[in-house]
C-alpha positions in Angstrom: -9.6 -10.9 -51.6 -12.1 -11.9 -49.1 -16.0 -10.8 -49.6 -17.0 -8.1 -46.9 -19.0 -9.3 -44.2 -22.6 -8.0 -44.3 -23.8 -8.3 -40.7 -27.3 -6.5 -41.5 -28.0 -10.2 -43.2 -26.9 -12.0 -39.5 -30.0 -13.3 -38.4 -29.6 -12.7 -34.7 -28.6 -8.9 -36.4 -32.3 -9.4 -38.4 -34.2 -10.4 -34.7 -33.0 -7.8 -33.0 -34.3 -4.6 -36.0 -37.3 -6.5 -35.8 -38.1 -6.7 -32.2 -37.0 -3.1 -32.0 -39.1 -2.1 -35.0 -42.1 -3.5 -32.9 -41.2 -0.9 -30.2 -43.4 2.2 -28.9 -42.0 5.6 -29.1 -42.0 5.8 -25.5 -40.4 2.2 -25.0 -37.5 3.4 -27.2 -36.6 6.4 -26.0 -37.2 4.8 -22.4 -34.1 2.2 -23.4 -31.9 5.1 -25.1 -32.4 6.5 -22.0 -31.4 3.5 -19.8 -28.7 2.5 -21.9 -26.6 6.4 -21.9 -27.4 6.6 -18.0 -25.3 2.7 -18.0 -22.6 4.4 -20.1 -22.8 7.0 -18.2 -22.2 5.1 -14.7 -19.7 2.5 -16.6 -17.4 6.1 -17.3 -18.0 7.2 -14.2 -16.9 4.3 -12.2 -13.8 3.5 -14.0 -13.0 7.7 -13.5 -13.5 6.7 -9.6 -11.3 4.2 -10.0 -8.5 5.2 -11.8 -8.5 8.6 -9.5 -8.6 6.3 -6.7 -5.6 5.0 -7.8 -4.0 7.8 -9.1 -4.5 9.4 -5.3 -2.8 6.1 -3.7 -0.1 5.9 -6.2 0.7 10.3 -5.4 0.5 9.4 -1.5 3.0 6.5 -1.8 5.6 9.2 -4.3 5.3 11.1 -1.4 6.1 9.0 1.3 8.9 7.7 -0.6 10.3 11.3 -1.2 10.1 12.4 2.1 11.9 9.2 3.4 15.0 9.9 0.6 15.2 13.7 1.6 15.3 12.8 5.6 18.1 9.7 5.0 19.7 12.6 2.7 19.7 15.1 6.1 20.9 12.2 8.1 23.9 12.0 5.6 24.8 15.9 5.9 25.2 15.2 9.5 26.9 11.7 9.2 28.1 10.1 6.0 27.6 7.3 7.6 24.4 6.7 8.8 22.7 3.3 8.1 19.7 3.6 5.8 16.4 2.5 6.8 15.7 -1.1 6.4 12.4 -2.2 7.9 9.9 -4.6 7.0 8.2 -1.8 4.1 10.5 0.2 3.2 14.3 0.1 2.8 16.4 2.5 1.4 19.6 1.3 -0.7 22.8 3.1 -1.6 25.0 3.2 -4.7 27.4 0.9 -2.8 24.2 -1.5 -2.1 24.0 -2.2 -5.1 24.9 -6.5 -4.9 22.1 -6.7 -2.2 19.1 -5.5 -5.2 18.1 -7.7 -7.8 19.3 -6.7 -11.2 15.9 -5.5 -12.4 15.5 -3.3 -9.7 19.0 -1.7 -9.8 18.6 -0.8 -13.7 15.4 1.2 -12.9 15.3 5.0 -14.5 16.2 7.5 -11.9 13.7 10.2 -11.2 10.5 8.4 -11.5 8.8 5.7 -9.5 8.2 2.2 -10.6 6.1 -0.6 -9.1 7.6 -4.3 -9.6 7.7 -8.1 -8.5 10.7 -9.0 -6.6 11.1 -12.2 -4.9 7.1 -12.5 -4.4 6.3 -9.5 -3.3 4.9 -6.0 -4.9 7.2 -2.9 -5.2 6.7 0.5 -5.3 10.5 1.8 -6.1 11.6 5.1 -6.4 15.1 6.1 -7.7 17.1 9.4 -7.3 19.6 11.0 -8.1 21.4 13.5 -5.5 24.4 14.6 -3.6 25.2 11.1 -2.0 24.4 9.6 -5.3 22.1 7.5 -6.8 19.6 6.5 -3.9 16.9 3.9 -3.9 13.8 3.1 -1.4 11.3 0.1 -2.1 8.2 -0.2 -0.5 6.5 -3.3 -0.3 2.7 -2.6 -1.6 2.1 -6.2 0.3 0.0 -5.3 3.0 0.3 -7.3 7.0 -2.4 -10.0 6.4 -1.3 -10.9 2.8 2.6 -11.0 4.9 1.3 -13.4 7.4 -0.5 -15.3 5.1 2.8 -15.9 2.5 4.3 -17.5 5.7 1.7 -19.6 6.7 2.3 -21.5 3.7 5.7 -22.4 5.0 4.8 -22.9 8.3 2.3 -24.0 10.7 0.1 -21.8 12.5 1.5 -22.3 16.0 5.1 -21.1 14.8 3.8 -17.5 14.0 3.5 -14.9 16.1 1.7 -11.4 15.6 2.2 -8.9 17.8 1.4 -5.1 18.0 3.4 -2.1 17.9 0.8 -0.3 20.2 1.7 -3.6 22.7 5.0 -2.9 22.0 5.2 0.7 23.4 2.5 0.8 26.1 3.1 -2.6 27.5 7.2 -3.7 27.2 8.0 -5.8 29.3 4.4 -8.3 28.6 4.7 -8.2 25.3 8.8 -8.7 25.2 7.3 -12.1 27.3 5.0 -12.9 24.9 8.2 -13.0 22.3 10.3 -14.7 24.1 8.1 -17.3 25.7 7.0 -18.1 21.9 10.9 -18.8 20.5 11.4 -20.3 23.6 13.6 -17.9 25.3 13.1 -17.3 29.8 11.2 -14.0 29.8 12.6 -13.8 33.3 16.0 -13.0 32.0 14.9 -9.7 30.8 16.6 -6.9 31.9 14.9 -4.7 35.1 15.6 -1.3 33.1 14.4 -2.0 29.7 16.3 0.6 27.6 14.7 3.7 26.4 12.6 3.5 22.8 13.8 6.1 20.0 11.8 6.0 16.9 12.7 7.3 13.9 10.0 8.5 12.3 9.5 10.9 15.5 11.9 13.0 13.9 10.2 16.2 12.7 10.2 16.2 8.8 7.2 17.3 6.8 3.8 14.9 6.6 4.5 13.4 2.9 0.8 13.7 1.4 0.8 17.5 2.3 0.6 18.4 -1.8 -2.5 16.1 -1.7 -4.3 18.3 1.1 -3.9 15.7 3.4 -2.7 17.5 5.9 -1.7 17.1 9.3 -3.9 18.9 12.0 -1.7 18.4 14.6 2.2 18.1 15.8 1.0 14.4 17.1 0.2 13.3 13.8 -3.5 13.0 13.7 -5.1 12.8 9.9 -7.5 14.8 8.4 -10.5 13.3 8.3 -10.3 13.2 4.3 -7.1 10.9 4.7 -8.6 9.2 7.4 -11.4 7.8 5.1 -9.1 7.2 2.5 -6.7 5.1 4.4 -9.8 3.2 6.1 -11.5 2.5 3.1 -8.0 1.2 1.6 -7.1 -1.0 4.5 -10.3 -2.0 6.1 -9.9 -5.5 3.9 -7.0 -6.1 4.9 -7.4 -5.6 8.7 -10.3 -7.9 8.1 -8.3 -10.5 6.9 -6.1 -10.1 9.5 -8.9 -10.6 12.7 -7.8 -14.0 13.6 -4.4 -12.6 14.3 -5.5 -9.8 16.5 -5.4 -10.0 20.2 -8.8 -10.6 21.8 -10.9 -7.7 22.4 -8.9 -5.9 19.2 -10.7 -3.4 17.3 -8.6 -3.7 14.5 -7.5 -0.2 15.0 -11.3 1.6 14.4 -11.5 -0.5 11.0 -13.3 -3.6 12.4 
């Protein structure tokens, strides 16, 4: 059997008793006092954080649910309606099942589950309901760490960014922009450019109500509590993003 290991007899253990034995009364409890206001702030920040992510992980759940219930409603009226499929989230159907990656499609129903896939970050949600067994990714990989993944396939001149906001208040320029940059005569766009139906203008409730962040209006706006919660989130990311921006961009408030 081994011999216990004294470390009253470590020397750097003897030092330290004696330069503490050489301490005023005042000086030590000065330190004790120091060191339970560090502890203190250590607990207090890792509290901060892990409610921080706690808050981010409850607003995802959310968005996720809400997405599965609406696709569900959309079902009820039309068994068969496409799912989404956009660059964030996709939903995915018992009969999608070859188009997941086996790890994904063996996830537990009923919870949500964040994993690597391909390069990327997932949040993944799985349910079971009336259409069956239903899954929505969302990919956690924000728009500059995107653009950046292809930049290391590509050069810089072959990308590019444009905005959904140029999108729908300024068609027909920034249609141009596309099709000047894949090479495409900009001139051969239609006169009439067909109406824009979004999806997620269909009325079905805000998904971070059960967190209090609630809508204020029927236009969408955020409280200002998610409003500074988003911000602080993304405000990184849209930094990172800047050279991508048009000019004159203010990165949405966050810049």
């Amino acid at each position: 059997m081994a011999p216990a290991i004294d470390f009253r007899q470590n020397r750097y253990v003897l030092k330290l008793n004696d330069w503490f034995s050489r301490l005023s009364l005042r000086a030590r409890i000065a330190g004790t006092m120091i060191a339970l206001v560090a502890s203190a702030g250590l607990v207090l920040s890792a509290w901060a954080y892990l409610a921080d992510e706690q808050l981010k992980r409850n607003i995802t759940l959310d968005l996720l649910s809400e997405e599965l219930t609406h696709f569900e409603q959309r079902m009820r009226v039309d068994r068969g309606a496409e799912p989404l499929r956009s660059a964030r989230l996709a939903i995915y159907r018992s009969s999608d099942l070859a188009e997941l990656p086996r790890h994904i499609a063996m996830l537990k129903p009923g919870e949500m589950h964040r994993v690597r896939s391909g390069g990327r970050l997932l949040d993944v949600l799985v349910r079971d309901g009336d259409f069956g067994r239903l899954y929505i990714t969302y990919d956690v990989t924000t728009y500059a760490t995107q653009v950046e993944r292809y930049l290391r396939e590509f050069d810089r001149e072959r990308l590019l960014v444009v905005c959904q906001e140029d999108l729908l208040a300024q068609d027909r320029e920034a249609l141009g922009r596309i099709c000047r940059h894949v090479g495409l005569d900009p001139e051969r766009l239609p006169q009439d450019l067909p109406a824009r139906v979004h999806v997620t203008d269909l009325d079905h409730p805000w998904p971070a109500r059960r967190l209090g962040l609630r809508r204020r209006s029927r236009r969408g706006e955020l409280s200002p509590r998610a409003r500074a919660v988003l911000a602080d989130r993304l405000a990184p990311e849209v930094q990172r993003l800047r050279p991508w921006l048009p000019e004159g961009h203010d990165g949405w408030g966050l810049l």
